[in-house]
C-alpha positions as CSV (number, residue, x, y, z in Angstrom):
1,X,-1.1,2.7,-26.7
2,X,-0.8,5.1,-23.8
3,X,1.7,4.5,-21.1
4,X,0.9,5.6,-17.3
5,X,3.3,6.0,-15.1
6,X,2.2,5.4,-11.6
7,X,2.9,9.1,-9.1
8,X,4.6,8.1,-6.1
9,X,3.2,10.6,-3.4
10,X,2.5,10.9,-0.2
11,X,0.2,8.6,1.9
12,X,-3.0,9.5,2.3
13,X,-3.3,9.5,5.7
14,X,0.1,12.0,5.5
15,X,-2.1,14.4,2.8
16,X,-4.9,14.5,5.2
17,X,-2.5,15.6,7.9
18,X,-2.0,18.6,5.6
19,X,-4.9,19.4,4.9
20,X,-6.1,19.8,7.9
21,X,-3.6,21.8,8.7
22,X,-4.3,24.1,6.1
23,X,-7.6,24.1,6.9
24,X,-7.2,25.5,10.5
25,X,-4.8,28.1,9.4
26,X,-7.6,29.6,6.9
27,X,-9.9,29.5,9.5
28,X,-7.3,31.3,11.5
29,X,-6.4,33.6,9.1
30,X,-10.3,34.4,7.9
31,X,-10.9,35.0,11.9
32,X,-8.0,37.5,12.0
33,X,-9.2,39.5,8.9
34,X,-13.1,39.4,10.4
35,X,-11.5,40.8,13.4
36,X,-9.5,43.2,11.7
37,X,-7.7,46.3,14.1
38,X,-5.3,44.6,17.0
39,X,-5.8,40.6,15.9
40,X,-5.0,41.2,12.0
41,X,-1.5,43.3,13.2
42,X,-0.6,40.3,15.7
43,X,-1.9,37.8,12.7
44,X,0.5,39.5,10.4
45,X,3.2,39.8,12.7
46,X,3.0,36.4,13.7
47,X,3.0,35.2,9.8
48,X,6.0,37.4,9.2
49,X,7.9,35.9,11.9
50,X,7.4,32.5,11.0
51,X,8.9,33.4,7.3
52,X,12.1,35.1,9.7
53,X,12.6,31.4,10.5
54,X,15.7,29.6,8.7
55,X,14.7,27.3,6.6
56,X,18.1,24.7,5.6
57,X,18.4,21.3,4.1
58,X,19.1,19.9,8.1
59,X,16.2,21.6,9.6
60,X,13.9,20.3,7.1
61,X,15.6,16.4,7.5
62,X,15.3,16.6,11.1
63,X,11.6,17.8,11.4
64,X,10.7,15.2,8.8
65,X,12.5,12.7,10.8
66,X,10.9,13.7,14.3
67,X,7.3,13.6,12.8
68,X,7.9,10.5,11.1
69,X,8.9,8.4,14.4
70,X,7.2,10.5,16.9
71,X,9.6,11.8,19.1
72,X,13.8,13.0,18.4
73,X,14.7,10.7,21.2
74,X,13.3,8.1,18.7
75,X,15.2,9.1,16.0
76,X,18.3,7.5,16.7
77,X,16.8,4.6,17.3
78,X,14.9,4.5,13.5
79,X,14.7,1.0,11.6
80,X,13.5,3.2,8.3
81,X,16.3,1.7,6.3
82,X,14.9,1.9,3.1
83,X,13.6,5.5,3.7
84,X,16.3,8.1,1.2
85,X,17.1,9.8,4.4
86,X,18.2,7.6,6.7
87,X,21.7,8.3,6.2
88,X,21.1,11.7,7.2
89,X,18.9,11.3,10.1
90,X,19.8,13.8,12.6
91,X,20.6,12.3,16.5
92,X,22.7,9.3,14.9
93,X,24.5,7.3,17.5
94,X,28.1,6.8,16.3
95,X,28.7,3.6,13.9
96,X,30.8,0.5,13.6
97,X,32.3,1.9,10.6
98,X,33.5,5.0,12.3
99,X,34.7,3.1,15.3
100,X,37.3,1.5,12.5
């Protein structure tokens, strides 16, 4: 007997989101290399500057965060308390416990 293990992923409606988002930049990038000349170079340059971009633990917590409830002004305000990183939410208000 074969045991399964049910895969916890993403939603669907959250792997959609990516792929269509990796749809468009194909299209983008495939319009670029049509192009070629002047629109490839700013394509590339533009590619290269997005991998200049810092890419930390906190960064990636607080865009999750922000997508997730829409807005950062919303994220202080999240009621996702069974979500793994709530306790690292970015934009906390201070607690009771640190008031102690």
């Amino acid at each position: 007997m074969t045991i399964v293990k049910k895969r916890m992923g993403a939603p669907a409606e959250v792997l959609q989101i990516g792929q269509d988002a990796l749809a468009l930049w194909r299209k983008k990038r495939d319009h670029a290399k049509r192009k070629g000349g002047k629109v490839l170079e700013a394509w590339n340059k533009a590619q290269e500057e997005k991998k200049r971009v810092v890419n930390s633990p906190t960064r990636a917590i607080r865009d999750f965060c922000t997508q997730c409830v829409g807005s950062r002004f919303a994220v202080n305000d999240c009621r996702g308390f069974t979500c793994p990183l709530y306790k690292y939410r970015p934009y906390q208000k201070g607690t009771e416990d640190e008031a102690v």
